[in-house]
C-alpha positions as CSV (number, residue, x, y, z in Angstrom):
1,X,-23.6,-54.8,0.7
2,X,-22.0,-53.6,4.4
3,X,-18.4,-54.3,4.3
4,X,-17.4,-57.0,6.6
5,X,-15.6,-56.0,10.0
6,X,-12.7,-58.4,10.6
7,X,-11.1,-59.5,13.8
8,X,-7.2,-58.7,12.3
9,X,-5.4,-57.7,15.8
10,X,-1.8,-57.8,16.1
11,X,-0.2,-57.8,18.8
12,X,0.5,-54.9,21.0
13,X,3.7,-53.0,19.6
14,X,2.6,-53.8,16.1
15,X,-0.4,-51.8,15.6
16,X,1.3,-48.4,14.4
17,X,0.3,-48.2,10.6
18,X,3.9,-47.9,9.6
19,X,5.2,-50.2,11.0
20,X,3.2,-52.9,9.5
21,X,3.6,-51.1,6.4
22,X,7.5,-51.5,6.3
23,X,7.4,-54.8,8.2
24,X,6.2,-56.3,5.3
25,X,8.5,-55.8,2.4
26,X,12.0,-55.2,5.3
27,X,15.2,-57.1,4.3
28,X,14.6,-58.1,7.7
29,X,12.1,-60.2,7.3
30,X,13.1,-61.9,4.0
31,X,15.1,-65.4,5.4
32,X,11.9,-65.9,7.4
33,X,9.7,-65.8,4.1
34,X,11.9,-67.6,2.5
35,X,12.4,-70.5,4.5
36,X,8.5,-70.9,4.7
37,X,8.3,-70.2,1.3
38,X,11.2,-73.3,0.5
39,X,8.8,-75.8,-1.1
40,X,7.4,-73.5,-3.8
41,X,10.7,-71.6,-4.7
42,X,12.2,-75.2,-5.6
43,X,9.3,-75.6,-7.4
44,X,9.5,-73.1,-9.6
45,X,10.4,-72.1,-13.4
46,X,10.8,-69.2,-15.3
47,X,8.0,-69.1,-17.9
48,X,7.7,-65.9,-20.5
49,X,4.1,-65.6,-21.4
50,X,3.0,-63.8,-24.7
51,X,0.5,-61.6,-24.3
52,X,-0.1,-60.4,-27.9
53,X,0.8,-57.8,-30.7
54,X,4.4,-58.7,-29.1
55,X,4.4,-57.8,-25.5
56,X,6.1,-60.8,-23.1
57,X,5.5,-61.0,-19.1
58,X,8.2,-62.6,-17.1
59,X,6.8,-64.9,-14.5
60,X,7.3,-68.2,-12.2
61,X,5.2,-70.7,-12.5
62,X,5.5,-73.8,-9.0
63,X,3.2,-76.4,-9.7
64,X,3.3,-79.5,-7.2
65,X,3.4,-82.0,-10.0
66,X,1.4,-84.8,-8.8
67,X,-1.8,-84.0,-9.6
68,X,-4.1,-80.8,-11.0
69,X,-4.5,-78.7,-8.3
70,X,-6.6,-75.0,-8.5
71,X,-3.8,-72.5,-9.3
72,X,-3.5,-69.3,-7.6
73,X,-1.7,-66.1,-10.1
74,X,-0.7,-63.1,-7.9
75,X,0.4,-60.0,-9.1
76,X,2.5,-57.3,-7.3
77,X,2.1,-53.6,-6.5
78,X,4.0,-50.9,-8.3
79,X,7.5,-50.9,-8.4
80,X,7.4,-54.5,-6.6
81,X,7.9,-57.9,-8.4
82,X,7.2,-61.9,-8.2
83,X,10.3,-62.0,-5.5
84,X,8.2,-58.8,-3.2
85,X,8.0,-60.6,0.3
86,X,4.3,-59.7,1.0
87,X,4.2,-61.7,-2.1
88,X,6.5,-64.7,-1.6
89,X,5.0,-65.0,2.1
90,X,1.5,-65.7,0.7
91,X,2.7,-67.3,-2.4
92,X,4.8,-69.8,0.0
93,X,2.2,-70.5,2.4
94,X,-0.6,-70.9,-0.3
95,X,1.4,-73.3,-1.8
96,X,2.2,-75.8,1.4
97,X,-1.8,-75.4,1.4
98,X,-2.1,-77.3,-1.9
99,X,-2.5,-74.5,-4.7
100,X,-0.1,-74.3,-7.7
101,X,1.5,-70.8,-7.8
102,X,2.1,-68.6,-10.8
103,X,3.7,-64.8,-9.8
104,X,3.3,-62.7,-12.9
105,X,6.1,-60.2,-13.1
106,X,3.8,-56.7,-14.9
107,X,6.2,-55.3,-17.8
108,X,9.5,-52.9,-16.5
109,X,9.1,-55.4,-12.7
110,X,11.3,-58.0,-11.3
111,X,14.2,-58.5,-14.1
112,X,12.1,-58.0,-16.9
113,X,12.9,-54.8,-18.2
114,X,14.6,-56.4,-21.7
115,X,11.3,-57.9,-22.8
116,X,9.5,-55.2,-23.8
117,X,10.9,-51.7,-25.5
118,X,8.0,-49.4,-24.6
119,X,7.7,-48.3,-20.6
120,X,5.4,-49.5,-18.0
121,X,2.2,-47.6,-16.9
122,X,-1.0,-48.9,-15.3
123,X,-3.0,-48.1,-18.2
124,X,-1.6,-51.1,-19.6
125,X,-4.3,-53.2,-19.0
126,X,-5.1,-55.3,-22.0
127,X,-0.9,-57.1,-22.0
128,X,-2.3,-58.0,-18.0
129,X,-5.5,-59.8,-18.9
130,X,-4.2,-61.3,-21.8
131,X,-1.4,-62.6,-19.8
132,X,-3.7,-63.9,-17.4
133,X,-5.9,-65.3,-19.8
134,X,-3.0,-67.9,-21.5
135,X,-2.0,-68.1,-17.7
136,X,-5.1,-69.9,-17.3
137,X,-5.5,-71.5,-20.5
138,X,-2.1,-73.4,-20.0
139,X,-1.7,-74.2,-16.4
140,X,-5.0,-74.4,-14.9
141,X,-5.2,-78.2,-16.1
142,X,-9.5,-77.3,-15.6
143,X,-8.9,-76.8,-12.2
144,X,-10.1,-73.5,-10.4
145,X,-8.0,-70.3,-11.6
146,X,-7.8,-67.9,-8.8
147,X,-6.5,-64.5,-9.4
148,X,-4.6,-62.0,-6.4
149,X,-3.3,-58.8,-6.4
150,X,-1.8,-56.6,-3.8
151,X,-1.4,-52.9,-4.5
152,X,-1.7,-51.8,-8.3
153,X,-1.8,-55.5,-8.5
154,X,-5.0,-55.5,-6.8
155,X,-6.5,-52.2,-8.9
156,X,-5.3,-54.1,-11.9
157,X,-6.7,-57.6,-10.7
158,X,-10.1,-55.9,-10.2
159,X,-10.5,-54.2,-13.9
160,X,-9.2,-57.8,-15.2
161,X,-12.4,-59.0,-13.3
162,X,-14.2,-56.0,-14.7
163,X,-13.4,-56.8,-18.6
164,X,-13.3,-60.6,-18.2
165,X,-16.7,-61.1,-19.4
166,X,-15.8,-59.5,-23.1
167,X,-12.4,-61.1,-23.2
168,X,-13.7,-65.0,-22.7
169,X,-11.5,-64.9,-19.7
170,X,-12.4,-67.5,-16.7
171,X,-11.5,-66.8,-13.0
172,X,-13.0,-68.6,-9.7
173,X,-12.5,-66.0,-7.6
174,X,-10.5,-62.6,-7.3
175,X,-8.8,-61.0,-4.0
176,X,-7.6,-57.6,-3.9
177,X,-5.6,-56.6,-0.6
178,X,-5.5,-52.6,-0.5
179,X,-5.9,-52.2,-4.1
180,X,-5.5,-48.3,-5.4
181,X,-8.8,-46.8,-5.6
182,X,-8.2,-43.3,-7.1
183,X,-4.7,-42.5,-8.2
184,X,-4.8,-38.6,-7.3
185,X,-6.0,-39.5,-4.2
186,X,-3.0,-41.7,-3.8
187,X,-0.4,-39.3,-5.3
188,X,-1.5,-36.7,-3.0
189,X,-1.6,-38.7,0.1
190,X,2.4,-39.4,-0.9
191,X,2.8,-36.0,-1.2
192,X,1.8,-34.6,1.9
193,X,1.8,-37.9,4.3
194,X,4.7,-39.7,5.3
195,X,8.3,-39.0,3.6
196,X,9.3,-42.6,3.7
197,X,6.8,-43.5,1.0
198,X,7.5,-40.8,-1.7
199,X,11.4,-41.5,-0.8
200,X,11.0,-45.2,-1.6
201,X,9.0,-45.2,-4.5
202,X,10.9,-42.5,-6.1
203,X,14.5,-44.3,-5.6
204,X,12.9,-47.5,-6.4
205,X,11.0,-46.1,-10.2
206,X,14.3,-44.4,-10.6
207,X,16.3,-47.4,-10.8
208,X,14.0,-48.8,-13.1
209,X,13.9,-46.2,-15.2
210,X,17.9,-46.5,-15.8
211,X,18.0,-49.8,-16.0
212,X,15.5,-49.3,-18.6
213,X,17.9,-46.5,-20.3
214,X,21.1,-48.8,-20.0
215,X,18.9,-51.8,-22.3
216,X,17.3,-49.0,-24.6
217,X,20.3,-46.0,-24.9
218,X,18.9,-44.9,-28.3
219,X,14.9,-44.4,-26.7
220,X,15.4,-43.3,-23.5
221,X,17.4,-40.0,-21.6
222,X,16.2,-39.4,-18.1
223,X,19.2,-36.9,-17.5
224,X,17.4,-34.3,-16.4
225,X,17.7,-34.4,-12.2
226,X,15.2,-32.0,-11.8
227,X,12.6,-34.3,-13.0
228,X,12.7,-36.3,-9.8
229,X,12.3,-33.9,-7.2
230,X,8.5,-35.3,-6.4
231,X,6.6,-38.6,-7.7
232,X,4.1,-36.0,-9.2
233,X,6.9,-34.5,-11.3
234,X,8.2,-37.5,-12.2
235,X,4.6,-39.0,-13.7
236,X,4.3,-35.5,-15.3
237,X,7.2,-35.4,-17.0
238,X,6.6,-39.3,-18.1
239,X,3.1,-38.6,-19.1
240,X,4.2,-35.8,-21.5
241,X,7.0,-37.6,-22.9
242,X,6.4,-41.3,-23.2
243,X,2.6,-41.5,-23.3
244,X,-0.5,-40.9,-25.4
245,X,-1.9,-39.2,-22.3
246,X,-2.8,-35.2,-22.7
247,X,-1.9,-35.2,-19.2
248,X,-1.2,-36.4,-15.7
249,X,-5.0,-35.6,-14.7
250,X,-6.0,-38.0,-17.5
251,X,-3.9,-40.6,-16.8
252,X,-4.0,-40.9,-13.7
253,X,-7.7,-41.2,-13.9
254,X,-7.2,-43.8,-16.3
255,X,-6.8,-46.9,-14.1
256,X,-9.3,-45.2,-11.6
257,X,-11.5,-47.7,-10.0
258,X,-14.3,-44.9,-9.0
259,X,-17.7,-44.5,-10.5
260,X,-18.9,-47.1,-12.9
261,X,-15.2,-49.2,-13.3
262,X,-16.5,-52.6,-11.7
263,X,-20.3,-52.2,-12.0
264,X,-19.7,-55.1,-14.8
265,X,-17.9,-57.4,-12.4
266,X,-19.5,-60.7,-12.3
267,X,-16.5,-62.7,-10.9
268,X,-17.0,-63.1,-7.3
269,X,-14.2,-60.6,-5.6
270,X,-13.3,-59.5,-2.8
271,X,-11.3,-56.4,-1.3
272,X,-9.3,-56.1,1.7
273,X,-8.9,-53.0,3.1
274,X,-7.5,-51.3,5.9
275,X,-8.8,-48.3,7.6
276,X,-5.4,-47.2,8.6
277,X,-3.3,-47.7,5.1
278,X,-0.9,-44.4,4.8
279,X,-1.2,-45.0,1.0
280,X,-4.5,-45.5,-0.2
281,X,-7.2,-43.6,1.4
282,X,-9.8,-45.4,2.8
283,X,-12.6,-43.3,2.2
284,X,-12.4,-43.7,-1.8
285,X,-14.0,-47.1,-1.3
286,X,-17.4,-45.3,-0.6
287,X,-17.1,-44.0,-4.7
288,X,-16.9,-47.4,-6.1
289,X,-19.3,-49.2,-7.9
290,X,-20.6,-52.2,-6.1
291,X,-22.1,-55.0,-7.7
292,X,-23.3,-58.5,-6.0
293,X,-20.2,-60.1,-6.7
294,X,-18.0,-57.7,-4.9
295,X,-17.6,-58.2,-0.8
296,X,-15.5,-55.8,1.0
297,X,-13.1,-57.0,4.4
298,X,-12.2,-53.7,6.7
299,X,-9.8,-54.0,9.3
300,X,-9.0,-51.3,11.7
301,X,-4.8,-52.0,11.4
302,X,-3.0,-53.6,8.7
303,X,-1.0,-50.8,7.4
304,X,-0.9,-50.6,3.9
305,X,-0.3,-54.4,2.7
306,X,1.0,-55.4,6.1
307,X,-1.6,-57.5,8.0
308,X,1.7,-58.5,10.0
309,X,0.7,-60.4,13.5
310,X,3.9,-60.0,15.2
311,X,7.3,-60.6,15.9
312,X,7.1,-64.0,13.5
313,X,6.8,-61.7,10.7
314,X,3.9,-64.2,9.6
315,X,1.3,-62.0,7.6
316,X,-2.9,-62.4,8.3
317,X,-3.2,-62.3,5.1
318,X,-1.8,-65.9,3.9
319,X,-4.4,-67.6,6.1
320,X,-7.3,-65.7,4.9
321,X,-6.2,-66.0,1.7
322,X,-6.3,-69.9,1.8
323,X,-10.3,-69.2,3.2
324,X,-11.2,-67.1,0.7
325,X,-10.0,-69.3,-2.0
326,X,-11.3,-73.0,-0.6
């Protein structure tokens, strides 16, 4: 299937790749969201979901209350949470649109880190779709489940689709807006692109990290300061110590969407993609398995998760989303 060509075009001064990168999740932007995004943050309620052999999700569930209405679940990218404002714009405007909202919080995100003793990593895929699953089961009221992810949120929301035929799971529909593809391909593109990135998401994994320490003294010690002189030294040193994993190599591959990963998807999904992302590599989408019920979006800008039309701060992305699920 040719991957769609869409007509995304921001306006002039907004096109640079990183700048609709950063727009996206900048403090800046936040009390714009957030006013849009009024009516489903009154809305909403903490919910912790069990997801089995004793793993809990933190997430925040917005119904409108009047009526069933087809619920929406997004999940965020790494080291973002439920309160992420690429998340919380399309979350916000998706509810004024009619859809009941529930932003899933994975394990270690958001303020979450007490639930669970043992550390996030995006192998963790079975506590996600299980999660998902009673998601569904309980607040769907048999309308249409839709299920989004941004990010890792999208990888992850694409290998839910993947498995949901063995696990009884039902979605509608899946989106996936630049979801990783191939996690080397990622890591290296940190390591040798843009500083920014590797900056951010290496101050932003070390927080959680200690706040994980401060809950759990007696499991965790990340005193060593050498181990976070690169994002690659970091996962190492994690993979060797606090996984099952032989090694980085492995588990980075682990939640790798190339070769054969979704050629079991039957849940109509879609990926949005944008040829310009300074995180994930566009080209890794030609090594991915793609069945019937998989459609592809490419834009030429967008950034990575951005999508951002202009000086509004409004994101492309919330409309299409509203399309793609109606």
């Amino acid at each position: 299937m040719k991957p769609a060509m869409n007509s995304f075009k921001p306006i002039k001064g907004f096109r640079n790749r990183h700048l609709q990168s950063i727009a996206a999740s900048i403090k800046l932007r936040r009390p714009l969201v957030k006013r849009r995004a009024a009516g489903m943050l009154c809305s909403s309620e903490e919910i912790i979901v069990d997801c089995g052999k004793g793993v809990r999700l933190q997430g925040f569930y917005s119904p409108h209350g009047d009526k069933p209405r087809d619920l929406v679940i997004l999940l965020h990218g790494w080291e973002g949470s439920s309160e992420s404002m690429y998340l919380l714009s399309s979350a916000g405007h998706l509810f004024n649109k009619g859809f009941d909202i529930f932003r899933l919080n994975m394990r270690d995100h958001g303020d979450s880190h007490h639930l669970n003793k043992g550390l996030f990593h995006s192998c963790l895929l079975d506590e996600v779709l299980f999660g998902v699953k009673r998601i569904r089961e309980d607040y769907s009221m048999g309308q249409k489940t839709f299920l989004c992810g941004f990010s890792l949120g999208g990888n992850f929301a694409l290998r839910i689709g993947a498995k949901a035929n063995g696990s009884g799971l039902l979605l509608d529909k899946i989106v996936a807006i630049c979801p990783v593809i191939h996690p080397p391909s990622t890591m290296d593109v940190l390591a040798k692109g843009f500083f920014v990135y590797q900056a951010y998401f290496i101050r932003k994994w070390k927080k959680s990290l200690f706040k994980k320490k401060s809950l759990f003294p007696e499991i965790y010690d990340f005193g060593d300061p050498a181990m976070f002189k690169s994002l690659s030294v970091m996962t190492d040193y994690f993979v060797d110590i606090y996984t099952d994993f032989p090694d980085m190599a492995t588990y980075l591959n682990g939640y790798s969407l190339k070769g054969d990963v979704l050629k079991d998807l039957t849940i109509p999904a879609h990926i949005l993609s944008s040829q310009d992302d300074p995180v994930i590599p566009h080209s890794d989408l030609k090594d991915i398995a793609r069945p019937q019920s998989l459609s592809l979006t490419i834009t030429t800008h967008g950034g990575h998760c951005g999508f951002i039309t202009g000086p509004c701060m409004k994101s492309w992305v919330d409309e299409k989303l509203v399309e793609w699920f109606s």
